[in-house]
C-alpha positions as CSV (number, residue, x, y, z in Angstrom):
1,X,-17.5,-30.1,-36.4
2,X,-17.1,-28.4,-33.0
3,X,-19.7,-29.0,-30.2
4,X,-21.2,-25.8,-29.1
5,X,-20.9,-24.5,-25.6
6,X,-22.9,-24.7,-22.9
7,X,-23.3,-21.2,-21.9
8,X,-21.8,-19.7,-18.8
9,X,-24.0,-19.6,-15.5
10,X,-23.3,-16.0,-14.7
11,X,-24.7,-13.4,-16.9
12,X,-21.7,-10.7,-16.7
13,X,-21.6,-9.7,-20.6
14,X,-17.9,-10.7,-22.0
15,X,-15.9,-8.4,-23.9
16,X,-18.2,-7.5,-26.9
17,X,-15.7,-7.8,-30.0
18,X,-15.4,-11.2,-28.7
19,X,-18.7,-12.5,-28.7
20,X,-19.3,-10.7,-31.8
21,X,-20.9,-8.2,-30.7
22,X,-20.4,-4.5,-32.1
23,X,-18.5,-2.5,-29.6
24,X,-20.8,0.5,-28.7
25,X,-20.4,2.2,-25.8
26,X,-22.0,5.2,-25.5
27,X,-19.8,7.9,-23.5
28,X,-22.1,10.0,-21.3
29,X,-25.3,8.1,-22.1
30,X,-27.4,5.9,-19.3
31,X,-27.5,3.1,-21.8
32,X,-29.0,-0.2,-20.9
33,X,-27.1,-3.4,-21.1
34,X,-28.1,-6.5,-23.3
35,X,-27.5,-10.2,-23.8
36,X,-27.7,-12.6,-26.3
37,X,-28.1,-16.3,-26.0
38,X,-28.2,-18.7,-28.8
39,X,-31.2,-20.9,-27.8
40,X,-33.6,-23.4,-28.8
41,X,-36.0,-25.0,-26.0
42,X,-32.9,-24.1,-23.3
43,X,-29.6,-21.8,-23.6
44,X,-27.0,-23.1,-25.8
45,X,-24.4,-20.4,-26.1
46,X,-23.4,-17.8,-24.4
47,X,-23.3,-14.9,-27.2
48,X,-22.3,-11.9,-24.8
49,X,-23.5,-8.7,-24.3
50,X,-23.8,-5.0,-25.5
51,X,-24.3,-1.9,-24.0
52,X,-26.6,-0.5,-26.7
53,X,-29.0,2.5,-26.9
54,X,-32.5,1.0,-26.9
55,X,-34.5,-2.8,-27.4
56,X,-34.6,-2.1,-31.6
57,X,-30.7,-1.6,-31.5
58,X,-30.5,-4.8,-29.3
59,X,-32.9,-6.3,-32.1
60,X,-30.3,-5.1,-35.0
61,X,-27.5,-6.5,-32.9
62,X,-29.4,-9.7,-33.0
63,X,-30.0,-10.3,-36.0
64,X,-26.7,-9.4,-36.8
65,X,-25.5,-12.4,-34.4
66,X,-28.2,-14.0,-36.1
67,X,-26.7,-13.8,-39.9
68,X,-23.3,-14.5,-38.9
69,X,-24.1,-17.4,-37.0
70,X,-26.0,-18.7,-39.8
71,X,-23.2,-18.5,-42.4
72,X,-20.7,-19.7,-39.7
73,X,-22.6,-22.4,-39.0
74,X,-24.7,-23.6,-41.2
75,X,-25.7,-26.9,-39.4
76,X,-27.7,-24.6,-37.0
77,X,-30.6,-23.5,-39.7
78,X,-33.6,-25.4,-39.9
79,X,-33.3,-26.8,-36.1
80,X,-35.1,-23.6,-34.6
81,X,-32.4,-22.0,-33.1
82,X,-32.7,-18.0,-32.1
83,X,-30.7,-15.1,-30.2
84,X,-32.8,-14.5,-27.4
85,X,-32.1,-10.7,-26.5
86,X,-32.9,-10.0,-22.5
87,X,-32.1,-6.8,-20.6
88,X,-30.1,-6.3,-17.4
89,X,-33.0,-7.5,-15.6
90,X,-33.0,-10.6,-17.4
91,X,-36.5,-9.9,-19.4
92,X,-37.0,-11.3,-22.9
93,X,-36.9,-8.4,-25.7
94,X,-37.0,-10.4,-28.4
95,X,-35.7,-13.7,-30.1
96,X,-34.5,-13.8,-33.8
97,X,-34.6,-16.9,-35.7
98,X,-32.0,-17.7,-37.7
99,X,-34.4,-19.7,-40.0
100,X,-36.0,-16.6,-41.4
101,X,-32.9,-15.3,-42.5
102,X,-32.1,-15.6,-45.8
Protein backbone atom coordinates (compact mmCIF):
# COMPACT_ATOMS: atom_id res chain seq x y z
CA UNK A 1 0.00 0.00 0.00
CA UNK A 2 1.38 3.47 -0.94
CA UNK A 3 2.24 6.04 1.78
CA UNK A 4 0.35 9.13 1.30
CA UNK A 5 1.98 12.44 0.74
CA UNK A 6 2.84 14.99 2.71
CA UNK A 7 1.24 17.89 1.19
CA UNK A 8 3.07 20.64 -0.60
CA UNK A 9 4.05 23.83 1.47
CA UNK A 10 2.77 26.34 -1.05
CA UNK A 11 -0.76 26.58 -1.63
CA UNK A 12 -0.82 27.38 -5.56
CA UNK A 13 -3.79 24.91 -6.64
CA UNK A 14 -2.28 22.23 -9.21
CA UNK A 15 -3.86 21.55 -12.40
CA UNK A 16 -7.47 20.48 -11.35
CA UNK A 17 -7.98 17.15 -13.56
CA UNK A 18 -5.01 16.09 -11.67
CA UNK A 19 -5.96 16.33 -8.26
CA UNK A 20 -9.27 15.16 -9.16
CA UNK A 21 -10.84 17.98 -9.18
CA UNK A 22 -13.64 18.87 -11.78
CA UNK A 23 -12.30 21.38 -14.24
CA UNK A 24 -14.59 24.45 -14.02
CA UNK A 25 -13.47 27.51 -15.00
CA UNK A 26 -15.86 29.96 -15.38
CA UNK A 27 -15.07 32.35 -18.53
CA UNK A 28 -15.99 35.89 -17.57
CA UNK A 29 -17.06 35.22 -13.94
CA UNK A 30 -14.95 36.69 -10.66
CA UNK A 31 -15.02 33.19 -9.27
CA UNK A 32 -13.19 32.44 -6.11
CA UNK A 33 -10.52 29.87 -5.82
CA UNK A 34 -10.67 26.70 -3.44
CA UNK A 35 -8.52 24.05 -1.92
CA UNK A 36 -8.83 20.84 -0.66
CA UNK A 37 -6.68 19.06 1.85
CA UNK A 38 -7.13 15.54 2.96
CA UNK A 39 -6.61 15.99 6.81
CA UNK A 40 -7.00 14.49 10.08
CA UNK A 41 -5.49 16.44 13.26
CA UNK A 42 -2.77 18.03 10.47
CA UNK A 43 -2.67 18.11 6.47
CA UNK A 44 -1.98 14.91 4.85
CA UNK A 45 -2.46 15.51 1.17
CA UNK A 46 -2.41 17.95 -0.99
CA UNK A 47 -5.87 17.49 -3.06
CA UNK A 48 -5.53 20.73 -5.30
CA UNK A 49 -7.75 23.33 -6.06
CA UNK A 50 -10.76 24.65 -8.10
CA UNK A 51 -11.88 27.69 -9.28
CA UNK A 52 -15.60 27.19 -8.49
CA UNK A 53 -18.64 29.44 -8.30
CA UNK A 54 -19.49 29.68 -4.58
CA UNK A 55 -18.61 27.75 -0.85
CA UNK A 56 -21.72 24.95 -1.62
CA UNK A 57 -20.05 24.07 -5.06
CA UNK A 58 -16.70 23.90 -3.13
CA UNK A 59 -18.76 21.59 -0.62
CA UNK A 60 -20.09 19.36 -3.73
CA UNK A 61 -16.52 19.28 -5.01
CA UNK A 62 -15.66 17.92 -1.65
CA UNK A 63 -17.51 15.53 -1.09
CA UNK A 64 -16.92 14.35 -4.41
CA UNK A 65 -13.03 14.09 -3.45
CA UNK A 66 -14.57 12.71 -0.49
CA UNK A 67 -16.30 9.49 -2.24
CA UNK A 68 -13.64 8.84 -4.53
CA UNK A 69 -11.09 8.88 -1.95
CA UNK A 70 -13.09 6.52 0.00
CA UNK A 71 -13.43 3.87 -2.70
CA UNK A 72 -9.75 4.47 -3.70
CA UNK A 73 -8.78 4.00 -0.57
CA UNK A 74 -10.44 2.27 1.58
CA UNK A 75 -7.90 2.02 4.43
CA UNK A 76 -8.62 5.80 5.10
CA UNK A 77 -12.49 5.29 6.50
CA UNK A 78 -12.98 4.89 9.99
CA UNK A 79 -9.58 6.94 10.94
CA UNK A 80 -11.39 10.38 10.81
CA UNK A 81 -10.03 11.66 7.77
CA UNK A 82 -11.87 14.87 5.88
CA UNK A 83 -11.37 17.32 2.82
CA UNK A 84 -10.97 20.42 4.41
CA UNK A 85 -12.25 23.05 1.88
CA UNK A 86 -10.40 26.76 2.50
CA UNK A 87 -10.73 29.83 0.23
CA UNK A 88 -7.90 31.92 -1.33
CA UNK A 89 -7.57 33.45 1.97
CA UNK A 90 -6.94 30.35 3.49
CA UNK A 91 -10.32 30.27 5.67
CA UNK A 92 -11.95 26.97 6.54
CA UNK A 93 -15.48 26.50 4.48
CA UNK A 94 -16.06 23.35 5.46
CA UNK A 95 -14.60 19.76 6.06
CA UNK A 96 -16.32 16.46 4.78
CA UNK A 97 -15.76 13.33 6.40
CA UNK A 98 -15.32 10.51 4.52
CA UNK A 99 -16.71 8.36 7.39
CA UNK A 100 -20.32 9.57 6.75
CA UNK A 101 -20.18 8.56 3.36
CA UNK A 102 -21.80 5.61 2.53
Amino acid sequence: MPALAVCRADRRPREAASAGVPDKKLDGLNVPPYHFDLVDSKTVTDEGGAELADDIQALDVAEQIARRLSKERPELRGRHFAILVTNQDGEEIGRMPLDLLH
